[in-house]
TORPAKE-488431 format. One record per residue: residue number from 0; chain; residue in three letters; z, y, x of N, C-alpha, C in turn. Coordinates in steps of 0.001 Angstrom, whole numbers. Example, Ala and Ser with C-alpha at 12.3 -4.5 7.8 and 13.67 -1.06 7.14 Angstrom:
2
   i ch  aa     nc3     nc2     nc1    cac3    cac2    cac1     cc3     cc2     cc1
   0  A ALA    7800   -5690   13190    7800   -4500   12300    7800   -3300   13200
   1  A SER    7080   -2250   12850    7140   -1060   13670    7870      30   12900
END
This chain:
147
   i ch  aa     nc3     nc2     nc1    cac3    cac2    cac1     cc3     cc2     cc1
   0  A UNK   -3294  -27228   -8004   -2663  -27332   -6707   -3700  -27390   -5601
   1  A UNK   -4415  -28419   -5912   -6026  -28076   -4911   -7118  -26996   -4553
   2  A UNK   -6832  -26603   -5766   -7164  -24626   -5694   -6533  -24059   -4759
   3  A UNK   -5172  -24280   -4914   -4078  -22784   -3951   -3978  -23351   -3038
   4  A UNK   -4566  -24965   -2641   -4365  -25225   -1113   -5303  -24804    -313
   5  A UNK   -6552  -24402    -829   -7379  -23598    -188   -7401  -22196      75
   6  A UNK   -6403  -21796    -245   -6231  -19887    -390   -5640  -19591     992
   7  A UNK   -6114  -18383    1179   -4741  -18197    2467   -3599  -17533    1977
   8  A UNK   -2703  -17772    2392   -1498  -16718    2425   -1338  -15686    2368
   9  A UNK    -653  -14727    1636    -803  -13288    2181      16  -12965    2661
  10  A UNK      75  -12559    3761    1094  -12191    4495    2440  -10817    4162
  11  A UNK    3574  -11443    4190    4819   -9766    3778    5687   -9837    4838
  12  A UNK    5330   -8453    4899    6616   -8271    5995    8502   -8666    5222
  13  A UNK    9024   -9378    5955   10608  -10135    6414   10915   -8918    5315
  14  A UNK   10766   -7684    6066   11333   -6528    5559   11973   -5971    4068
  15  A UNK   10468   -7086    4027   10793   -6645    2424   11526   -6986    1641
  16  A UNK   12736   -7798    2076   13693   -8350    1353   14843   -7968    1591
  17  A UNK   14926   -6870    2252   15756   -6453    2830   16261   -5074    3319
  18  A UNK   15596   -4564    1862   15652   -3196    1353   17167   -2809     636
  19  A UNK   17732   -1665     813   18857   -1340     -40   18261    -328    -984
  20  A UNK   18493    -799   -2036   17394    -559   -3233   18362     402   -4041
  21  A UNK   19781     844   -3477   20282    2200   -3853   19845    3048   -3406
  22  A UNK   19217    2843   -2018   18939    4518   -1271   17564    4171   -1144
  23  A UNK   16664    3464   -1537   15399    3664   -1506   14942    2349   -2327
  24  A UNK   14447    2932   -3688   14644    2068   -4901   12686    1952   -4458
  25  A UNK   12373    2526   -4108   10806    2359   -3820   10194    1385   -2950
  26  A UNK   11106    1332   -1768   10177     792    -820    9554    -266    -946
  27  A UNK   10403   -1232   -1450    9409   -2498   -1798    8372   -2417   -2798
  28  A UNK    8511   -1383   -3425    7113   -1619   -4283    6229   -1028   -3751
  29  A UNK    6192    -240   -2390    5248     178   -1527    5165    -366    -634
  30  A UNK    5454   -1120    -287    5619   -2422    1218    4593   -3287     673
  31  A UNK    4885   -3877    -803    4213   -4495   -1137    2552   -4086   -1493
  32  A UNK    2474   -2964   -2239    1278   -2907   -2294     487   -2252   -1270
  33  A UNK    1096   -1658    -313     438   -1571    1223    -237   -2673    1686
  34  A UNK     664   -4194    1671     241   -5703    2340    -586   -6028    1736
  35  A UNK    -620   -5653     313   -2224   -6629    -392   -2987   -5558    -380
  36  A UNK   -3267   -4135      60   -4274   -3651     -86   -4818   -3684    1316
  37  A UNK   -4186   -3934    2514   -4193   -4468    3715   -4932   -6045    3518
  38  A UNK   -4241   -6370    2642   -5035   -8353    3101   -6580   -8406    1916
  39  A UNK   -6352   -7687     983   -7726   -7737     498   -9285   -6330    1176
  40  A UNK   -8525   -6090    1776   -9236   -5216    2757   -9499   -5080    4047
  41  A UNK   -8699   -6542    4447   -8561   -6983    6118   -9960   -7151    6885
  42  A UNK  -10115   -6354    8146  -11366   -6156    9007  -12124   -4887    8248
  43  A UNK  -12017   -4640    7324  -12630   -3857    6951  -12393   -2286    7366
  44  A UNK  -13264    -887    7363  -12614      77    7685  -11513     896    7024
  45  A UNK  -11389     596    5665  -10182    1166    4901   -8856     365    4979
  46  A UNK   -9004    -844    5642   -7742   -1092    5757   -6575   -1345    5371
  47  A UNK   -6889     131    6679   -5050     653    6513   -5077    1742    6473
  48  A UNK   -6067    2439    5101   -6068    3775    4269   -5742    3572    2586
  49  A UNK   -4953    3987    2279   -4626    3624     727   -4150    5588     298
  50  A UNK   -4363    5382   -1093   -4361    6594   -1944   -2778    6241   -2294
  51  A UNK   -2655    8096   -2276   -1318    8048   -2515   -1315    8024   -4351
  52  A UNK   -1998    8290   -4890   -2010    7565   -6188   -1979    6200   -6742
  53  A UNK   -2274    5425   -5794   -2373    4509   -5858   -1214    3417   -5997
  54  A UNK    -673    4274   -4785    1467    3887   -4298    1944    4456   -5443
  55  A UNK    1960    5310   -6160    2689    5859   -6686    2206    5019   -8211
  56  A UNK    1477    4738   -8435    1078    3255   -9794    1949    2433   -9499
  57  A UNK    1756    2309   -8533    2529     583   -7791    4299     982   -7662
  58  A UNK    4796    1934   -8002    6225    1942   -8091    7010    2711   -9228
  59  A UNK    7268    1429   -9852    7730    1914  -11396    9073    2980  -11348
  60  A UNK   10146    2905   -9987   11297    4341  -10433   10942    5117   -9731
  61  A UNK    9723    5436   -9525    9372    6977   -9667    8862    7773  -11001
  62  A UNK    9218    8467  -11258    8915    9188  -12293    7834    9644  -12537
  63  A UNK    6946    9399  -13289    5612    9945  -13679    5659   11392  -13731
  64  A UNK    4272   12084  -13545    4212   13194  -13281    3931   13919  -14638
  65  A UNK    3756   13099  -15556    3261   13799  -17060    4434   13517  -17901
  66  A UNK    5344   12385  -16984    6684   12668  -18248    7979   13779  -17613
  67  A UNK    7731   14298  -15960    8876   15535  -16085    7931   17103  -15682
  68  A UNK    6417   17106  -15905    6048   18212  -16238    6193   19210  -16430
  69  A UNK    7073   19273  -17674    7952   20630  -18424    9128   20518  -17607
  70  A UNK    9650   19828  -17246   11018   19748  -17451   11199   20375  -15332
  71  A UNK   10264   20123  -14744   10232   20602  -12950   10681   19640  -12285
  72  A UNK   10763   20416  -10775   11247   19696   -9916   10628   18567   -9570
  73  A UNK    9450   18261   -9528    8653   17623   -9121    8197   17114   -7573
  74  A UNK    8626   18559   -6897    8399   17959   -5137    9859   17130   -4986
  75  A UNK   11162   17559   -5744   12126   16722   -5399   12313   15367   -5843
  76  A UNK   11738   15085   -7334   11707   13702   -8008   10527   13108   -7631
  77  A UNK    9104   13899   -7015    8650   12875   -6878    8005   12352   -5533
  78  A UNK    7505   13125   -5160    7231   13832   -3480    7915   13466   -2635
  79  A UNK    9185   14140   -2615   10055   13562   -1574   10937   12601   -1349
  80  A UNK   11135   11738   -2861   11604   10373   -2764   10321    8864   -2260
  81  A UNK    8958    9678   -2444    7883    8986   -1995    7827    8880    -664
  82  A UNK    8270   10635     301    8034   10044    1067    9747    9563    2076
  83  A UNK   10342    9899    1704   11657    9320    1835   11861    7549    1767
  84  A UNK   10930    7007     820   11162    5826    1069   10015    5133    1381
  85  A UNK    9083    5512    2041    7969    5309    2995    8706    5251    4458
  86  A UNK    9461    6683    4356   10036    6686    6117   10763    5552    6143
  87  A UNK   11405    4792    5346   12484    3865    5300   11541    2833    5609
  88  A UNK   10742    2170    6057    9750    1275    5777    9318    1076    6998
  89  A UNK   10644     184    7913   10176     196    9386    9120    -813   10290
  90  A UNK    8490   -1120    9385    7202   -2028    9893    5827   -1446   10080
  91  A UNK    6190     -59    9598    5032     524    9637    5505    1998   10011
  92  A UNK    4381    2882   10199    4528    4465   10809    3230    4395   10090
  93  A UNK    3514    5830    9016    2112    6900    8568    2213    8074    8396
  94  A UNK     900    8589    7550     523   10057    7716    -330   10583    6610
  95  A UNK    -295   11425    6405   -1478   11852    5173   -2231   12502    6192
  96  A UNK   -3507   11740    5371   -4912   11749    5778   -5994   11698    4773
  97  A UNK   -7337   12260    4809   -8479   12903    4020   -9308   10738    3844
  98  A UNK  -10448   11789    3415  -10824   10407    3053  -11222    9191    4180
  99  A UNK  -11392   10113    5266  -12005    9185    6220  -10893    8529    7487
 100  A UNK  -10181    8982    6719   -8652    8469    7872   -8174   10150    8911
 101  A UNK   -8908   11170    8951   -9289   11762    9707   -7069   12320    9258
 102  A UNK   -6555   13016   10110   -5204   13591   10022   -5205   14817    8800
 103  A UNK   -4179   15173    8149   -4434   16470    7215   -2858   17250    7206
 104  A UNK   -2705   18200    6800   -1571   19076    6654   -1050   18336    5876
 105  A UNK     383   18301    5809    1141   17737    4089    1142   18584    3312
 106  A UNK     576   17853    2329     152   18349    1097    1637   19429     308
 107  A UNK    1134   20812    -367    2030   21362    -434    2153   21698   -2387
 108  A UNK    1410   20981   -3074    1344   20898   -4562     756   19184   -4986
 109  A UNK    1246   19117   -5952    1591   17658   -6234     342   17362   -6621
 110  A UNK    -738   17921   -6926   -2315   17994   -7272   -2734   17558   -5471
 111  A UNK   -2235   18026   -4607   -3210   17868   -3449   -2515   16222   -2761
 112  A UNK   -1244   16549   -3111    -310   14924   -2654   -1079   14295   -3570
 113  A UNK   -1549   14194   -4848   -1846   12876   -5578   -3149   12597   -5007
 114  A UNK   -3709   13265   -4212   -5674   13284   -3961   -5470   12685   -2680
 115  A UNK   -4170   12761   -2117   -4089   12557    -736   -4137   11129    -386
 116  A UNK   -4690   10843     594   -4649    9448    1546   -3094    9033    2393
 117  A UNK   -2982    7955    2606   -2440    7374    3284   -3019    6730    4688
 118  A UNK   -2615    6954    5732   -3107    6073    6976   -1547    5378    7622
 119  A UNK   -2353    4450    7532    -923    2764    7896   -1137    2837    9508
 120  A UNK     126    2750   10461    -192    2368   11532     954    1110   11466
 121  A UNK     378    -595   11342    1504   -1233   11521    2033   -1250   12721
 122  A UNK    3333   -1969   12499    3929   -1944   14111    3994   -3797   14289
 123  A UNK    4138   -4304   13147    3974   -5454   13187    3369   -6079   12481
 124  A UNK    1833   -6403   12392    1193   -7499   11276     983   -8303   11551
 125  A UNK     417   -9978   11040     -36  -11132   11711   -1280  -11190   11624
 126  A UNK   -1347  -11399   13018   -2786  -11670   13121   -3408  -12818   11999
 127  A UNK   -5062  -12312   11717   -5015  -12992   11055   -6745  -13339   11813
 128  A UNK   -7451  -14548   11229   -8564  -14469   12002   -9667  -13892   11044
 129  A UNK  -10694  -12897   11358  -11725  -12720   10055  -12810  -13550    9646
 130  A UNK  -12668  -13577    8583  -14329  -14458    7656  -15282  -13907    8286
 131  A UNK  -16505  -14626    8940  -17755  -14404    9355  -18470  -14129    7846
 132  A UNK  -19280  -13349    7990  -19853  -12718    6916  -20745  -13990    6498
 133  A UNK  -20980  -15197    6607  -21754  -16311    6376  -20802  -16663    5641
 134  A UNK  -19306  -17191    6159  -18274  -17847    5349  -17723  -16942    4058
 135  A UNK  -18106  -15540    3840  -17393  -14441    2695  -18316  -14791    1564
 136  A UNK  -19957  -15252    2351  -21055  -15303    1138  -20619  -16608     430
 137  A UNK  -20091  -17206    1384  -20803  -19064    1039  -18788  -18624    -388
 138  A UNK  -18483  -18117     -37  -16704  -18715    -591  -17152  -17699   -1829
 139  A UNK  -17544  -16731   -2290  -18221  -15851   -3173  -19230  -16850   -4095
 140  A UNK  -19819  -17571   -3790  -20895  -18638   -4456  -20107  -19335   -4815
 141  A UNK  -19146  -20398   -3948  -18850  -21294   -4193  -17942  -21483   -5320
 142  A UNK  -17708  -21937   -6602  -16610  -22005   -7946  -15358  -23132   -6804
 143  A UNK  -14779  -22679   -7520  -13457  -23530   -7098  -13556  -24900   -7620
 144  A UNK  -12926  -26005   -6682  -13069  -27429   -7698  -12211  -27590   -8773
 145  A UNK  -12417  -28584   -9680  -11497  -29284  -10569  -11048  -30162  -10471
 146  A UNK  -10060  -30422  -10358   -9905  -31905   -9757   -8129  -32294  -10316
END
């Protein structure tokens, strides 16, 4: 308990509980792993850049791309329910983007969508204050107590 009273919080958007998970069975599992790749990456320049491979790990009813292969239809099962329930996801506005955040065409084969970036523009996050690079070293050294 003295451990996790020292942690911070990670912050989730309200939102996320408050998904209709008939018409967009995804979003929360991309809400969510947007916020922790956001809070373990906070101040930093990647941010609010995440791989769209990455989202697509992080949300189990989408269909893997090696189990409907043979079978097609792939921009419709997987592509466009990705980004269908991204648009649903009103705390945030994005875009596919290259590695450096820089803007890119949408991707038009499921090889160039899986390589593709994500850029997050929130509309609402909490501020949060950043670790001085003195306090990231000293909390990196320091073991947690026992107590």
């Amino acid at each position: 308990f003295n451990v996790l009273m020292k942690y911070n919080i990670m912050p989730y958007p309200k939102e996320i509980l408050s998904f209709n998970l008939n018409n967009n069975p995804n979003s929360p599992h991309l809400l969510r792993r947007i916020s922790e790749h956001k809070n373990m990456n906070y101040g930093k320049a990647n941010e609010d850049i995440i791989g769209v491979k990455t989202l697509i790990e992080a949300s189990p009813p989408l269909p893997k791309y090696e189990e409907i292969k043979d079978i097609g239809g792939i921009e419709q099962r997987i592509i466009k329910r990705f980004e269908r329930d991204m648009d649903a996801i009103q705390s945030l506005k994005w875009n596919y983007c290259g590695k450096n955040g820089t803007e890119i065409e949408t991707p038009t084969t499921y090889t160039e969508f899986e390589q593709a970036k994500i850029k997050i523009t929130w509309t609402s996050y909490p501020i949060r204050q950043l670790k001085t690079p003195a306090k990231r070293k000293a909390s990196k050294k320091k073991p947690p107590e026992n107590k």
